[in-house]
VEXKOLRO-15880 format. One record per residue (C-alpha): residue number from 1; residue in three letters; x, y, z. Coordinates in steps of 0.25 Angstrom, whole numbers, plus 5000, padded with zeros to 4 digits. Layout:
seq | type | east | north | up
NUM | ALA | X | Y | Z
...
//
This chain:
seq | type | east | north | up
1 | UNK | 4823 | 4879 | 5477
2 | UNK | 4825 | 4891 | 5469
3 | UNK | 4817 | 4895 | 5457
4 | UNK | 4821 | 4897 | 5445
5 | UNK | 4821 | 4910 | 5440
6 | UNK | 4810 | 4908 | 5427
7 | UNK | 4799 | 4902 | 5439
8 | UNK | 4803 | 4913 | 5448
9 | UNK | 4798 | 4924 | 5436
10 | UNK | 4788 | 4916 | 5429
11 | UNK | 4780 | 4913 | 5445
12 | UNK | 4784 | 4928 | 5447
13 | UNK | 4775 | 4931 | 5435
14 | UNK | 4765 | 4921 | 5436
15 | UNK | 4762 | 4926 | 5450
16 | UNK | 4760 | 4940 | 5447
17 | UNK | 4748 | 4936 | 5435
18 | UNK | 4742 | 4926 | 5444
19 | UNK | 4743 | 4938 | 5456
20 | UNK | 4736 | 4947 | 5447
21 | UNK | 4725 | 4937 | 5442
22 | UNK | 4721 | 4934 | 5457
23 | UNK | 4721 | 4947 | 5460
24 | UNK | 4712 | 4952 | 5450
25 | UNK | 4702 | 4941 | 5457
26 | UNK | 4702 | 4953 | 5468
27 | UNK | 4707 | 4966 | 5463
28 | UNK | 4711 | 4975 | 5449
29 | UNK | 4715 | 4988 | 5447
30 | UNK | 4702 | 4990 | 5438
31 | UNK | 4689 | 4981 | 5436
32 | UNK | 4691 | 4974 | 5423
33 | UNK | 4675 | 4971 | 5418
34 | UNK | 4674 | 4987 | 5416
35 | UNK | 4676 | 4995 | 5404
36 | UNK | 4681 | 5010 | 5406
37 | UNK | 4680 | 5015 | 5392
38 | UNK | 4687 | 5029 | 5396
39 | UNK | 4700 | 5020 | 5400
40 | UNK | 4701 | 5012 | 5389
41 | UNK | 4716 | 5011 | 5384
42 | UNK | 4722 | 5019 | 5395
43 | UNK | 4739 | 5016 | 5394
44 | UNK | 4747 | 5009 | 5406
45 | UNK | 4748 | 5017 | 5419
46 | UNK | 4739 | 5024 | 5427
47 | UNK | 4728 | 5018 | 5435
48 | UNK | 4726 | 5007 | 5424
49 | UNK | 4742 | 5002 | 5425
50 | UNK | 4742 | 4994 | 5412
51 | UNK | 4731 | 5003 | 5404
52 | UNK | 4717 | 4999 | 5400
53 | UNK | 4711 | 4994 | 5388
54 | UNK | 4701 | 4997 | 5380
55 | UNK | 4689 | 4996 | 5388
56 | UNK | 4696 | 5003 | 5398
57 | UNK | 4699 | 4991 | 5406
58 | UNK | 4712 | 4991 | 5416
59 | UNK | 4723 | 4981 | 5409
60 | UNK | 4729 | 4978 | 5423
61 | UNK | 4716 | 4974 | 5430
62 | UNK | 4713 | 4964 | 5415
63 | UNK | 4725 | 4957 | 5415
64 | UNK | 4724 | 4955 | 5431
65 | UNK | 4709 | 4948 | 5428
66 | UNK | 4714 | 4943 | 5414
67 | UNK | 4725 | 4935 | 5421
68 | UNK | 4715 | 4928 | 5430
69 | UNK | 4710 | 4923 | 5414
70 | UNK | 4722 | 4919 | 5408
71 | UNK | 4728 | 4913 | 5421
72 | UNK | 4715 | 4905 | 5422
73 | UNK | 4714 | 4899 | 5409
74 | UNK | 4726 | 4895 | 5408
75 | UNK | 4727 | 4888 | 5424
76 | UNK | 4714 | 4882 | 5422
77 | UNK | 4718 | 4877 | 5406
78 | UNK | 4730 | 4872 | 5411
79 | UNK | 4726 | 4865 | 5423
80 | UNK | 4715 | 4858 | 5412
81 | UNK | 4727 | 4855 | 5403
82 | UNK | 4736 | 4848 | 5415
83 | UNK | 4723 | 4841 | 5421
84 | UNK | 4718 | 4834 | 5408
85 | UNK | 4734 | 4832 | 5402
86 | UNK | 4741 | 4827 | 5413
87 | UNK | 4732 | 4814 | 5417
88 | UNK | 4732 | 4811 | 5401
89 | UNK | 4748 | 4813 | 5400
90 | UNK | 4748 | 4804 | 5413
91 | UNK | 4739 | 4794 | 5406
92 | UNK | 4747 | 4793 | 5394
93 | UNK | 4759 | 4791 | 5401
94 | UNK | 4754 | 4780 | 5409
95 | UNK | 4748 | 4773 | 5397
96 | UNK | 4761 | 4776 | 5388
97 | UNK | 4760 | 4769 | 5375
98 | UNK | 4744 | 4764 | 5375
99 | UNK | 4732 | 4770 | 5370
100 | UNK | 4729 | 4779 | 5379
101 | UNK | 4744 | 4786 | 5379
102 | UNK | 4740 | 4788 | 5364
103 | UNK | 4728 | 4793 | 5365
104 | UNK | 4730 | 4803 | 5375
105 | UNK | 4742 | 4809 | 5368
106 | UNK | 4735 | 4810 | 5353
107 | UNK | 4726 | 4817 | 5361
108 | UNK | 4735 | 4827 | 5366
109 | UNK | 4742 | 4828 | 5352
110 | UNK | 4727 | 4831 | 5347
111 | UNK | 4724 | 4843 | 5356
112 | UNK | 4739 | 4847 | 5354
113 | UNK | 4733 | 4848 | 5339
114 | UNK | 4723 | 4859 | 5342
115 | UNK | 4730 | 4870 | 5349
116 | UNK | 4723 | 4878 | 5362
117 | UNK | 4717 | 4889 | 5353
118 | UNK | 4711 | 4879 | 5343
119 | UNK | 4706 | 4872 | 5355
120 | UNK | 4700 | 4885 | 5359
121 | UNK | 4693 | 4889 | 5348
122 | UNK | 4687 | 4874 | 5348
123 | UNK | 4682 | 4876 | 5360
124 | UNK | 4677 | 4891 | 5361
125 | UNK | 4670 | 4887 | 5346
126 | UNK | 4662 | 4879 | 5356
127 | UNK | 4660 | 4885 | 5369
128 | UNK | 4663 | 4899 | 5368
129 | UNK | 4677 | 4907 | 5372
130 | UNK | 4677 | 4908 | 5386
131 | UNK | 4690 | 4904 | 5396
132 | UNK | 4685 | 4891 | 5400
133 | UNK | 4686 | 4887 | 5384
134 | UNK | 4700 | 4893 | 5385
135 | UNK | 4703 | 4883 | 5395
136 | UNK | 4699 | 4872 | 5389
137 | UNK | 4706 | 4875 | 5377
138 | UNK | 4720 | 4877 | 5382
139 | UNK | 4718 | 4867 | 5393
140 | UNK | 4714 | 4857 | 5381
141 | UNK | 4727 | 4861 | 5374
142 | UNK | 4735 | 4860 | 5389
143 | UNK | 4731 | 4845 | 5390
144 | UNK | 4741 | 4839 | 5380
145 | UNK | 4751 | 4846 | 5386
146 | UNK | 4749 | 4841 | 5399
147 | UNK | 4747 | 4827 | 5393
148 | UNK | 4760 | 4826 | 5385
149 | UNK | 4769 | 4833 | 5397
150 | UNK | 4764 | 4822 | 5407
151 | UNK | 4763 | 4811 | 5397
152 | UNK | 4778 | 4815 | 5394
153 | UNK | 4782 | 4816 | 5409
154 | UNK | 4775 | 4804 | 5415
155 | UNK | 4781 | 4795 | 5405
156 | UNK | 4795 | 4797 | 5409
157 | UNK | 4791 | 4794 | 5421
158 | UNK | 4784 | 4782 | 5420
159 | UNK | 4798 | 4776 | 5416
160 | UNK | 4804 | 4778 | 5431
161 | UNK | 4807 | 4770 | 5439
162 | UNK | 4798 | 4774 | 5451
163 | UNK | 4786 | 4773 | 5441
164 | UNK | 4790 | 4760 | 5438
165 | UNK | 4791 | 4755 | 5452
166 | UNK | 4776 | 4761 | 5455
167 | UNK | 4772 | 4752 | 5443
168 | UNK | 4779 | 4740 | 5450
169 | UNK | 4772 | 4743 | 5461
170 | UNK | 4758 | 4744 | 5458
171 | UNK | 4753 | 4757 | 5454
172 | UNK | 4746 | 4760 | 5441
173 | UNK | 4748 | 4769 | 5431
174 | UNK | 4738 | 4780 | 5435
175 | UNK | 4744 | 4779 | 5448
176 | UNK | 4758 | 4781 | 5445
177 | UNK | 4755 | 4794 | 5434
178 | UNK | 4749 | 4799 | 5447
179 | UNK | 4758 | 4796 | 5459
180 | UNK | 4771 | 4795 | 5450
181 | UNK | 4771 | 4801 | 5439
182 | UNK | 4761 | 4813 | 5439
183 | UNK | 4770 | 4820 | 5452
184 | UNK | 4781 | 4818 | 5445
185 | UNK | 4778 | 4828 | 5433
186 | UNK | 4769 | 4837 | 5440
187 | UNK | 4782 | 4848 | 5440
188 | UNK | 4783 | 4847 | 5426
189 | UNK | 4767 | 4847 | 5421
190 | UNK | 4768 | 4860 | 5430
191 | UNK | 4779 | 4867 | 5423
192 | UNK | 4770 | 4862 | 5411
193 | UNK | 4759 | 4867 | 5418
194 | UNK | 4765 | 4880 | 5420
195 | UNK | 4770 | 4882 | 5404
196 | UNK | 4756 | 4878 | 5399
197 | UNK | 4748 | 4888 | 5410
198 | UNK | 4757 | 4899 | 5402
199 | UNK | 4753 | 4895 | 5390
200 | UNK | 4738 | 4894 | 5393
201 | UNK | 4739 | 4910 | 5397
202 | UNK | 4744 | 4913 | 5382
203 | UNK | 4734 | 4901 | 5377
204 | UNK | 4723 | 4908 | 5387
205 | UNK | 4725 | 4921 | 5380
206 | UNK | 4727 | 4918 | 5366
207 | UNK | 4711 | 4911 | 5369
208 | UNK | 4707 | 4924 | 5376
209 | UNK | 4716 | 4933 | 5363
210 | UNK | 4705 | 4927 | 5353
211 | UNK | 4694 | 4927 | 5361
212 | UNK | 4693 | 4913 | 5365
213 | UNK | 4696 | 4914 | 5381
214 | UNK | 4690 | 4923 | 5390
215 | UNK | 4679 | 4929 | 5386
216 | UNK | 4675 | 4942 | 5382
217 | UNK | 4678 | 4951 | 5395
218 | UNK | 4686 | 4942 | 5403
219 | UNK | 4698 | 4948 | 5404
220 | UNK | 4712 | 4940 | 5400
221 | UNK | 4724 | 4942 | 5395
222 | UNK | 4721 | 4938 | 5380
223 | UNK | 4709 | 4944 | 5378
224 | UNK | 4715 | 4957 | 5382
225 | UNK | 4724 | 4956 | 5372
226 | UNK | 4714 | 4954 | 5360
227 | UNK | 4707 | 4965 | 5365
228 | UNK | 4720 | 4974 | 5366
229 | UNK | 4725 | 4970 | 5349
230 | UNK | 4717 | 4981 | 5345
231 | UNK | 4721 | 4990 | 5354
232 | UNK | 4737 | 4989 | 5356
233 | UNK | 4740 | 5001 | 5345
234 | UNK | 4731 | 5009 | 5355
235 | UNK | 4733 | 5004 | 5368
236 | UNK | 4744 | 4993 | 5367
237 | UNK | 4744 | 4989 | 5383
238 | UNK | 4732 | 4983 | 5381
239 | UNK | 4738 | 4970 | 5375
240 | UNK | 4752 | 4973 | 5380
241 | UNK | 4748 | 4969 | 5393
242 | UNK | 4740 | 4958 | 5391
243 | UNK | 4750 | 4953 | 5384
244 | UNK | 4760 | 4955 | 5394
245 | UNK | 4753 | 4948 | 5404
246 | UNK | 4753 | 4935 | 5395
247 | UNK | 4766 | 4934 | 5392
248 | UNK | 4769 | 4938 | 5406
249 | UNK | 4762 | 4926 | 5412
250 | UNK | 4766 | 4916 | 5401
251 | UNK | 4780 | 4920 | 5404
252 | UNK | 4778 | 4918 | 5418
253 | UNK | 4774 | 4906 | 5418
254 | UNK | 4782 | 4899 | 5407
255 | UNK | 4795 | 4905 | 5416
256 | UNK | 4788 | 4898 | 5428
257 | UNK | 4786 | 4885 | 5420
258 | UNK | 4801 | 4887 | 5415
259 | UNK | 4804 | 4888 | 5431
260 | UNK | 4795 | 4877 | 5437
261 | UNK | 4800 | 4868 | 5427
262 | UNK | 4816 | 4872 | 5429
263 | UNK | 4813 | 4868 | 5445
264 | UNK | 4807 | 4857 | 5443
265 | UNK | 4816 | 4849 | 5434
266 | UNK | 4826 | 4843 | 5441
267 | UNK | 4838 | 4845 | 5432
268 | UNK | 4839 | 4859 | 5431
269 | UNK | 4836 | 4859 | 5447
270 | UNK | 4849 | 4852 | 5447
271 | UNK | 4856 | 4860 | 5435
272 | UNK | 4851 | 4871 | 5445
//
């Protein structure tokens, strides 16, 4: 089956930035927990291929280990959000019309009301900034969108024929959302999956931006661009690349989304 041509480019630059983030586990061009003070602000080219900023410290070899970061929250946020929304989408579909279907879904309309940097600021008022915090806050935030995509799914299907007949034969409710149902939208709560990974990348550097994700010397891509603002009259690669990077890896994976999302549907497989 050929891919189309937004997953082909969006999994292109989605590999490159997961490359570099497992590679920096093992090598970068210049050690990243130093400061070299008589290199500080040196312009693209040379040995330091995208500049240094102001504590001298290579860009490359930052936005290699930053990635690790940024990647990281936003995988392990959004693996939180599916993990808690799509058993609770499932619930509700199953239980469609009674208390419980009401229940979980003014819940998710409530968290809906508190957006991810609200919820972060919550949170670090209470524990602290650090990364985990970020995670909790955008996978908070992930969990009604999970909920409402499978809710929404699963009860189309729970109209079908073939779900009916495994009620007729015996199997309960939970059993069905997980032998029936639940494979039957996995495609789509990944192309979901996909498009919210993206947005936990912005969501993760926005925290990190005003000082609620990664804590102080721990480099990522949003806390290099608040500490390039006052320095882009000066040196303007020191936020131009970081923020490059971001909209690089958003765009490679909202194309990749786009991608798995036109393989998978059925009608533009056959339109195709």
């Amino acid at each position: 089956m050929r891919w189309p041509p937004a997953l082909a480019v969006g999994a292109a630059l989605t590999a490159v930035f997961l490359g570099a983030a497992a590679l920096s586990f093992l090598w970068t061009p210049f050690p990243t927990d130093g400061m070299d003070i008589a290199a500080r602000l040196r312009p693209p080219g040379g040995a330091n291929l995208l500049g240094t900023d102001h504590f001298g410290r290579d860009t490359l070899s930052m936005l290699m280990v930053g990635a690790r970061t940024s990647l990281a929250v936003a995988v392990i946020a959004v693996g939180f959000g599916m993990a808690a929304g799509v058993p609770l989408g499932l619930l509700a579909a199953a239980t469609r019309g009674s208390l419980v279907d009401e229940v979980v879904m003014r819940g998710n309309d409530l968290v809906f009301a508190f957006p991810a940097l609200v919820i972060a600021i919550l949170i670090t008022a209470v524990f602290g900034p650090s990364a985990f915090n970020a995670i909790l806050a955008i996978g908070i935030f992930n969990t009604p969108v999970f909920a409402r995509v499978s809710r929404g799914a699963a009860l189309a299907l729970w109209t079908l024929d073939y779900v009916r007949a495994a009620q007729v034969a015996g199997k309960g409710r939970a059993r069905i959302s997980l032998e029936h149902i639940l494979p039957n939208i996995a495609n789509l709560l990944i192309v979901q999956g996909t498009i919210q990974f993206s947005l936990g990348i912005l969501a993760e550097a926005a925290l990190s931006y005003v000082g609620l994700g990664a804590p102080q010397g721990t480099p990522s891509w949003g806390r290099m661009l608040a500490e390039a603002q006052t320095m882009i009259a000066l040196a303007p690669h020191t936020a131009v690349f970081p923020g490059l990077t971001i909209v690089l890896a958003v765009l490679g994976l909202n194309l990749m989304g786009d991608g798995l999302r036109d393989l998978t549907d059925p009608r533009l497989r056959r339109a195709r």
